[in-house]
N, C-alpha and C positions, 0 to 999 in steps of 0.2 A: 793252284793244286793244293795236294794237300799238303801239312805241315812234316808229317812223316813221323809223329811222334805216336800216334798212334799204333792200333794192332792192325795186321794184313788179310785182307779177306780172298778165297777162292770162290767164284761164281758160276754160275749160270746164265744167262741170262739170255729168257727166251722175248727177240722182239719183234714184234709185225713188220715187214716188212711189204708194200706198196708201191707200184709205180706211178698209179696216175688213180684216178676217181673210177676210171673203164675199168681198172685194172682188179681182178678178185683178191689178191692180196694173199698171205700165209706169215706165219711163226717163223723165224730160224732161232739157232741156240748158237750159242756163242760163251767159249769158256773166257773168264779173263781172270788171271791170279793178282797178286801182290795189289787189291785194292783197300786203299788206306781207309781205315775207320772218319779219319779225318776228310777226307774228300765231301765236298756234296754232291748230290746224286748226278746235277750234269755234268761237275766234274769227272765221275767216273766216267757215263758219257760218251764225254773228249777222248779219255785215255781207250776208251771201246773205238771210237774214230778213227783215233791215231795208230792202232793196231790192225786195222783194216787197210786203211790207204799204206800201211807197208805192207801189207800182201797182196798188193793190188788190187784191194776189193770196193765196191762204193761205200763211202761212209753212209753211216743211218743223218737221215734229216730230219729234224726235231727245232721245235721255236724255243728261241730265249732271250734274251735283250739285256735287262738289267741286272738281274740276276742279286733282287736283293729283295726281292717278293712285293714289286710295287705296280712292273708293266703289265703281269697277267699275260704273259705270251708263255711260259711254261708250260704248256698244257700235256699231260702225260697217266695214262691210268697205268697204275701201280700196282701188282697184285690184287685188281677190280674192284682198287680204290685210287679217286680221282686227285691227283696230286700226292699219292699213297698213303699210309699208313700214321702219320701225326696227322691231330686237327690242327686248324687254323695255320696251316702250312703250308706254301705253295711248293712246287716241285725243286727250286731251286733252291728253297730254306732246307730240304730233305738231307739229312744226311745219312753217311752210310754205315754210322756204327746204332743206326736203325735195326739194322740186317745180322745176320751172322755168318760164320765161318761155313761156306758149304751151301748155301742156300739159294734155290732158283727164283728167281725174281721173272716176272711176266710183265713186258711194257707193251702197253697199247695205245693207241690215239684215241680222243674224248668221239664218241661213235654216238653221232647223232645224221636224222635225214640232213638236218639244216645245217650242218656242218660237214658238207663235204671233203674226204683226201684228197692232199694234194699231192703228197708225196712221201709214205713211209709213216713218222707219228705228227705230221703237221697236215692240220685240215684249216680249211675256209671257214675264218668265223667274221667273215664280212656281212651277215644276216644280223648281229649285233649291232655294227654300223651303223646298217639302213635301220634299225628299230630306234637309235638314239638320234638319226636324222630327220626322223617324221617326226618329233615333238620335245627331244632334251635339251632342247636351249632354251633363252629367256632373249626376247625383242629391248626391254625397254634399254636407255645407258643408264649402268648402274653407276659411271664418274669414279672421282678415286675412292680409294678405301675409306672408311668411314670410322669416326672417332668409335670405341668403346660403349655400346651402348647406348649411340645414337640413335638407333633403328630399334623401336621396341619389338623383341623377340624373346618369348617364354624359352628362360631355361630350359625346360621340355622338349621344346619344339626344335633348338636350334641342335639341342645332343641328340636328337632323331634325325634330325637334315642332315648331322654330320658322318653318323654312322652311318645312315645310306649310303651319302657321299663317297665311301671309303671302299665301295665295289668298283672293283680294277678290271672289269669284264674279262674277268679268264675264261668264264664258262663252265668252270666245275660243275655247277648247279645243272647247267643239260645233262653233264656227261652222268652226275650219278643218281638223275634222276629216270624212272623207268619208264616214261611217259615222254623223255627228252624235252619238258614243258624250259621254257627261257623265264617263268611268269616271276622269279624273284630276283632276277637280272634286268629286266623291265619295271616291276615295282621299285625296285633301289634307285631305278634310274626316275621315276618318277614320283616317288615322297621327298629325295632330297630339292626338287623345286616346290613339291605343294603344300610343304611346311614353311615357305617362307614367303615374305612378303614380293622378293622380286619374281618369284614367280608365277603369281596371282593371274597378269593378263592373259597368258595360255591355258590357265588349267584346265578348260574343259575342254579345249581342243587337243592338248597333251596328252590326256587318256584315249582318249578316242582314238587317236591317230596311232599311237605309240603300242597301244593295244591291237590294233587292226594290223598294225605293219608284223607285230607278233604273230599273229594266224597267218598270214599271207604268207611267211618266210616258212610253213612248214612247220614249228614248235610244237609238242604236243600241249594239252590242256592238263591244268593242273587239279590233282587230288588230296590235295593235304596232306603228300606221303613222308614228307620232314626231311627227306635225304638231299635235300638241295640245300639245306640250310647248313647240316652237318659237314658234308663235302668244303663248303664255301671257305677261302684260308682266311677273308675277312668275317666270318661268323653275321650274316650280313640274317635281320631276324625275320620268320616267317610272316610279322605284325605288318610288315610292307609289303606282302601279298593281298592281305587283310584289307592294307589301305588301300591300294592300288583298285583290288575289286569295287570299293564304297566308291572311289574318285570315278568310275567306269561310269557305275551304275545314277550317280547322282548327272553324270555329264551326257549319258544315254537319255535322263529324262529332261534334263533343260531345253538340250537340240529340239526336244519333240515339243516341248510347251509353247 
């Protein structure tokens, strides 16, 4: 919780509430006082939980895990922004002297076809899953780690492999994209192998697939509209949309050659 050394906020806070995916769903509001500046936002949360199940009521169901902005299971729209209000932020880095004294806050879950409710602000984002099980692995054995520099790899290329690498698949990019396209969550997932050597024996099967299992799941198509990238709390760049399309398109003409 929080340290208490902070200032005490009164709230609002209006939040979708769901029972199942059948289910139409609606808003309720929920006052909660004495919430600490110091708190992070699921920390408050908790304390909204915990003030429910003493009135006998269901607590709200929401994902979290780690809670250190690394698992990407925070998924939460924020005043109808994805993970709210800071960039490069997940929902659990959020904190609450974000907000201020008096102020209603509106949570909702990341609202995509492909990401169905399950219950309340947690949806099914098992359609990522299946998109990194049709082609984000690598076959060959790569053995132990490998001295410094033994494997030659352009500077360039390995600081582009790693900041892909660095997308936690939360999803932000559906939620605050208008098109709900997945295409820079799939790209991430497939420049960090096609910039490196051990990835080489899949690559043309790794687009293809990886791409296909994207349409399949329902994802919209993308338009270059940037807000996926914005959204993103790994700032994860639009250049691996860019590549992901080239790696599509060169792997669409080999098949046929």
């Amino acid at each position: 919780m929080g340290s208490g050394k902070g200032k005490n906020l009164k709230l609002t806070l209006k939040v979708w509430r769901q029972e199942s995916a059948a289910d139409s769903g609606k808003f309720e509001s929920y006052d909660l006082d004495n919430v600490s500046t110091d708190m992070s936002f699921l920390e408050m949360m908790d304390v909204l939980n915990e003030k429910l199940v003493l009135e006998a009521k269901d607590p709200i169901e929401f994902d979290h895990d780690c809670r250190e902005g690394i698992c990407g299971m925070c998924s939460m729209v924020i005043n109808g922004n994805a993970h709210g209000p800071e960039r490069a932020t997940t929902t659990c880095q959020l904190h609450m002297r974000r907000f201020k004294d008096g102020d209603t806050i509106t949570i909702e879950p990341f609202r995509a076809k492909a990401f169905p409710v399950v219950k309340d602000l947690v949806v099914d984002r098992g359609a990522f899953d299946r998109v990194v099980q049709a082609g984000g692995y690598i076959s060959i054995n790569t053995g132990n780690a490998q001295d410094a520099n033994n494997i030659p790899i352009s500077k360039v290329d390995a600081d582009e492999a790693f900041n892909a690498a660095t997308c936690i698949g939360c999803g932000a990019c559906v939620a605050a994209c208008p098109n709900a396209s997945a295409s820079l969550f799939t790209a991430a997932k497939i420049s960090q192998f096609a910039l490196l050597p051990q990835g080489q024996p899949e690559r043309v099967e790794r687009a293809l697939n990886m791409v296909g299992q994207m349409d399949k799941e329902g994802f919209g198509g993308c338009t270059n509209i940037g807000a996926c990238s914005r959204a993103c709390p790994k700032e994860i760049s639009l250049e691996n949309i860019a590549r992901m399309n080239s790696e599509y398109l060169c792997s669409t003409v080999k098949t046929k050659s």
